[in-house]
TORKOL-4160 file (C-alpha; in steps of 0.2 Angstrom, whole numbers, padded with zeros to 4 digits, m for minus):
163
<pt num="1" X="0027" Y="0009" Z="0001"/>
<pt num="2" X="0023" Y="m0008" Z="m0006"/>
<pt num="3" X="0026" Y="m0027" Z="0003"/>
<pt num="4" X="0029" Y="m0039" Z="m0011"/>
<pt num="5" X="0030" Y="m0057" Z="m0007"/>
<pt num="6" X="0043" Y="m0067" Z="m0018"/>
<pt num="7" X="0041" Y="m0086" Z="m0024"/>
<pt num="8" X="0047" Y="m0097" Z="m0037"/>
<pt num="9" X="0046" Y="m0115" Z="m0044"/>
<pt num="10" X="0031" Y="m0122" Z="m0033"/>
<pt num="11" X="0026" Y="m0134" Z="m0045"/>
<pt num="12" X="0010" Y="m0135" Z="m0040"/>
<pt num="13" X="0013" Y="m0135" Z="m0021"/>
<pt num="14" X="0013" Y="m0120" Z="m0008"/>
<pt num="15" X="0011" Y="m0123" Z="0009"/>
<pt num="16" X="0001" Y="m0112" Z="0019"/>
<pt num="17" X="0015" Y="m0108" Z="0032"/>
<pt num="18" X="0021" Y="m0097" Z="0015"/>
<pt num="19" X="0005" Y="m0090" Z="0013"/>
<pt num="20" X="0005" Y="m0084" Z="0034"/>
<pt num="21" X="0022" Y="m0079" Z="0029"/>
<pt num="22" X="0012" Y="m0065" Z="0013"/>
<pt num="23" X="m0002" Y="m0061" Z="0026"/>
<pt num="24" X="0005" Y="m0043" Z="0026"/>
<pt num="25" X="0011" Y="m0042" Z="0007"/>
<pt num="26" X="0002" Y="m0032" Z="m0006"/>
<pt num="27" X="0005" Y="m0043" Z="m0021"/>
<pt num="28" X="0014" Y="m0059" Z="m0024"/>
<pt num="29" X="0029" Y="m0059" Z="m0038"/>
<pt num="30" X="0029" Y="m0079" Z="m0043"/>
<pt num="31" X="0046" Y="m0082" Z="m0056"/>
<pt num="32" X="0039" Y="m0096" Z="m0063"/>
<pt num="33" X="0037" Y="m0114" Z="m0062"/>
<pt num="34" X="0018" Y="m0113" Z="m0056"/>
<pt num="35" X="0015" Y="m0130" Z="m0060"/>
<pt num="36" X="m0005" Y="m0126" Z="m0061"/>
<pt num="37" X="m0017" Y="m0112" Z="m0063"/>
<pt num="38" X="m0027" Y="m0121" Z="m0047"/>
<pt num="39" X="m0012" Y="m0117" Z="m0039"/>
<pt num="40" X="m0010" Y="m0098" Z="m0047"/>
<pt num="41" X="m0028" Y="m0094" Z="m0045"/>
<pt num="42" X="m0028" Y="m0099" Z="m0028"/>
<pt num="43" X="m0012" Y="m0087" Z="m0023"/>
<pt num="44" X="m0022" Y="m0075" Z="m0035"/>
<pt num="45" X="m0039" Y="m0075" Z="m0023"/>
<pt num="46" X="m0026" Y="m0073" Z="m0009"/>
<pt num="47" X="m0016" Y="m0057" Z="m0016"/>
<pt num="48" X="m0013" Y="m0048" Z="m0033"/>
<pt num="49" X="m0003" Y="m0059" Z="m0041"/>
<pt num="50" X="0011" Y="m0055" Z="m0055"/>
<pt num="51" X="0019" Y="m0068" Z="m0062"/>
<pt num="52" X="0028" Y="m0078" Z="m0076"/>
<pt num="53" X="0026" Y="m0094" Z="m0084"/>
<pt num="54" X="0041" Y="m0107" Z="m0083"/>
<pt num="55" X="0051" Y="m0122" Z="m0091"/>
<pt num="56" X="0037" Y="m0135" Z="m0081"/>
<pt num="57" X="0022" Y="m0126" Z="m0085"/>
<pt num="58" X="0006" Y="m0132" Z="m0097"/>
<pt num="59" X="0001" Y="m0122" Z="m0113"/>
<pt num="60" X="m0016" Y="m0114" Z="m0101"/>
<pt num="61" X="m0003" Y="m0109" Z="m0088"/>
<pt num="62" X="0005" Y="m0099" Z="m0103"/>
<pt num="63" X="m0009" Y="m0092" Z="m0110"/>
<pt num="64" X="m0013" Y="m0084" Z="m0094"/>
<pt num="65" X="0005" Y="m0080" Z="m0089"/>
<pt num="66" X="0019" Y="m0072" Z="m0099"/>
<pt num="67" X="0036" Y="m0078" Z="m0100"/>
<pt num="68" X="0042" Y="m0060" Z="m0093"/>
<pt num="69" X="0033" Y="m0045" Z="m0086"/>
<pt num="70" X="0040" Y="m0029" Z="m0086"/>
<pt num="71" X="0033" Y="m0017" Z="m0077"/>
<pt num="72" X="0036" Y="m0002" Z="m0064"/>
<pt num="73" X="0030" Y="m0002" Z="m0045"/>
<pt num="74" X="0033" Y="0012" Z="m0035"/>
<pt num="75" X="0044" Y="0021" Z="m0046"/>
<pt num="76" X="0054" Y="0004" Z="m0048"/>
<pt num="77" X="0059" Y="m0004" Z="m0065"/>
<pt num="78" X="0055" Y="m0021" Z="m0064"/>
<pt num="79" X="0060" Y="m0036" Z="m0075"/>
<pt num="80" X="0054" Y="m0055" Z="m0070"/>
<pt num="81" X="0058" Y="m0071" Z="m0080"/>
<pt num="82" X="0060" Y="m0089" Z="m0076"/>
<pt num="83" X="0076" Y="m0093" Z="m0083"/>
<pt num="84" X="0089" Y="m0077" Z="m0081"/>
<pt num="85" X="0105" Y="m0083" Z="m0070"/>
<pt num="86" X="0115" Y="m0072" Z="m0059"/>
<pt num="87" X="0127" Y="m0058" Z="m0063"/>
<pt num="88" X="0142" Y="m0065" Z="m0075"/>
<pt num="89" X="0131" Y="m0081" Z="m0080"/>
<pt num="90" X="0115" Y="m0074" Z="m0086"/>
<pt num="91" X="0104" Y="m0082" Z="m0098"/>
<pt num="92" X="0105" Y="m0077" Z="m0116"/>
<pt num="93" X="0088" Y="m0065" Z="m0115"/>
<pt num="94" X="0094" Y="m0057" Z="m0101"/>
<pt num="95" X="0110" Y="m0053" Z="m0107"/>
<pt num="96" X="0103" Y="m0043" Z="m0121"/>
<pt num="97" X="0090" Y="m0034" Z="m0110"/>
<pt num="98" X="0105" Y="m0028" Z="m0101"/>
<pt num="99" X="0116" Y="m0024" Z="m0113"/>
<pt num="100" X="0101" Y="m0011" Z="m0120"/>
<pt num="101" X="0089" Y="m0007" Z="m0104"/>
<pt num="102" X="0094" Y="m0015" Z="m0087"/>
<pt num="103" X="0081" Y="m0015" Z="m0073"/>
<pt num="104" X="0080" Y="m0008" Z="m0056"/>
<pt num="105" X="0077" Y="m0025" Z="m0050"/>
<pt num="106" X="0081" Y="m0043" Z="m0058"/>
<pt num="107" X="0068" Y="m0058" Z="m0054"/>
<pt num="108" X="0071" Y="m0074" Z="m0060"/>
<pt num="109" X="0068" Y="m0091" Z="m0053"/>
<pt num="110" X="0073" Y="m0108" Z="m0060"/>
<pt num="111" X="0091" Y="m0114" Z="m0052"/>
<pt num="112" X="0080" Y="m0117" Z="m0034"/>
<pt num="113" X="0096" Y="m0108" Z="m0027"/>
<pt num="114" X="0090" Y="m0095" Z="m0015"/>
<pt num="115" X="0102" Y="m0079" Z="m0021"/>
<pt num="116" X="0100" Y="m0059" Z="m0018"/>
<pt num="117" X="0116" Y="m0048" Z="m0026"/>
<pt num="118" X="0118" Y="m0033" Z="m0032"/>
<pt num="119" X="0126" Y="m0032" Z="m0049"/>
<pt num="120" X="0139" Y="m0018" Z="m0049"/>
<pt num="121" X="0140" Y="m0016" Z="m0068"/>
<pt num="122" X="0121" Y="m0016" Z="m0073"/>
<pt num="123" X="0116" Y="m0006" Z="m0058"/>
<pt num="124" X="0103" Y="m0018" Z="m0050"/>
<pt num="125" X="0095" Y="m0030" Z="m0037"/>
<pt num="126" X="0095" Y="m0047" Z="m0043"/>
<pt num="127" X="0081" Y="m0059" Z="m0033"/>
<pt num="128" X="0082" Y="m0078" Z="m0032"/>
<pt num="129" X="0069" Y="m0084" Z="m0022"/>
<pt num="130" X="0073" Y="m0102" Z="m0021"/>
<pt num="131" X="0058" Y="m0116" Z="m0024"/>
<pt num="132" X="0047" Y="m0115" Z="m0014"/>
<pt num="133" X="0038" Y="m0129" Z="m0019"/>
<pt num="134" X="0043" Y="m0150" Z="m0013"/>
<pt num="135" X="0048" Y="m0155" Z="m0031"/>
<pt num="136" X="0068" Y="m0153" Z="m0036"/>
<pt num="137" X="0084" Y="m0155" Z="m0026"/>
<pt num="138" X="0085" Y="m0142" Z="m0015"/>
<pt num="139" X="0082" Y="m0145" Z="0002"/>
<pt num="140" X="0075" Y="m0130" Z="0009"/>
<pt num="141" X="0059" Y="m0120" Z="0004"/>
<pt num="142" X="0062" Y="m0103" Z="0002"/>
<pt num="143" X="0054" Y="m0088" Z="m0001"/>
<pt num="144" X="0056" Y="m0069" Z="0001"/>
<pt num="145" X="0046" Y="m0053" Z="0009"/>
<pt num="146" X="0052" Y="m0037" Z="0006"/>
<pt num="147" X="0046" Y="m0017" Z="0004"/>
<pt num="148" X="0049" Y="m0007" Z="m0012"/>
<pt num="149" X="0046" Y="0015" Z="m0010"/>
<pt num="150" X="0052" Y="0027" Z="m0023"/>
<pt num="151" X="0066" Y="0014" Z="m0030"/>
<pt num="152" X="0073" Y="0007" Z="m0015"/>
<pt num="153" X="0069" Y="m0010" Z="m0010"/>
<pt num="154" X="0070" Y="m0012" Z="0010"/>
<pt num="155" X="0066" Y="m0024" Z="0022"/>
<pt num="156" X="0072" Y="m0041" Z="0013"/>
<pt num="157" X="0065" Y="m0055" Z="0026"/>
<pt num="158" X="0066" Y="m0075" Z="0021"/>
<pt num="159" X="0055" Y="m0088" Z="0025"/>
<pt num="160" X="0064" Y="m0105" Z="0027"/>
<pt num="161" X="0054" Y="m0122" Z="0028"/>
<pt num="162" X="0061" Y="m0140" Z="0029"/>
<pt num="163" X="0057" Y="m0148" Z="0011"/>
């Protein structure tokens, strides 16, 4: 079993309620929007960190980090991107990806919606984690904790900070 700590759209900001909130994770999963590779490097030193670039981030921030990993953890297929929607209003790459090879589990970032569903007709967890981050409009900072062991994900836990 594996503890993944989930966070998107920081923007260069992550307080260190979030990173008391990873203590027991394995790796951080960040969707995007770093906003810095201080910022990356810093969660990096803290926990293994996977992650993608996004819409806000720099040409260094994109040198380090991809626009979408794909990758297996425990037995689980994994796809993360920025900019990937929800089920029936995914974003155009995403659509093909699942109309070919759909994941286990769907990350994406992006919307600063916090959202968790499971899509019926692809066969997968899709994971939202909000913006963690103080720039946008959302309101609350959110983030997400959860376990993965032989294909199931368990365990899905929220952290909520005012903005």
């Amino acid at each position: 079993m594996i503890t993944i700590g989930l966070i998107s759209d920081t923007h260069g900001h992550l307080d260190d309620q979030f990173f008391n909130f990873f203590e027991p994770c394995n790796q951080i999963w960040h969707a995007g929007d770093i906003g810095s590779l201080a910022l990356a490097d810093k969660i990096a030193a803290f926990k293994p960190l996977v992650a993608v670039s996004g819409n806000i981030d720099d040409y260094k921030t994109r040198l380090v980090y991809p626009m979408n990993q794909r990758f297996y953890v425990e037995d689980t297929d994994v796809f993360i991107t920025h900019i990937g929607g929800y089920p029936g209003h995914y974003s155009t790459l995403v659509k093909d990806l699942l109309k070919t090879d759909p994941p286990k589990v769907f990350v994406c970032g992006h919307s600063h919606i916090l959202r968790v569903m499971y899509d019926k007709k692809y066969g997968m967890l899709v994971m939202n984690p909000g913006a963690c981050g103080i720039q946008g409009f959302h309101t609350v900072r959110t983030a997400l904790r959860f376990n993965i062991s032989k294909g199931e994900v368990s365990g899905l836990e929220i952290c909520n900070l005012p903005r």
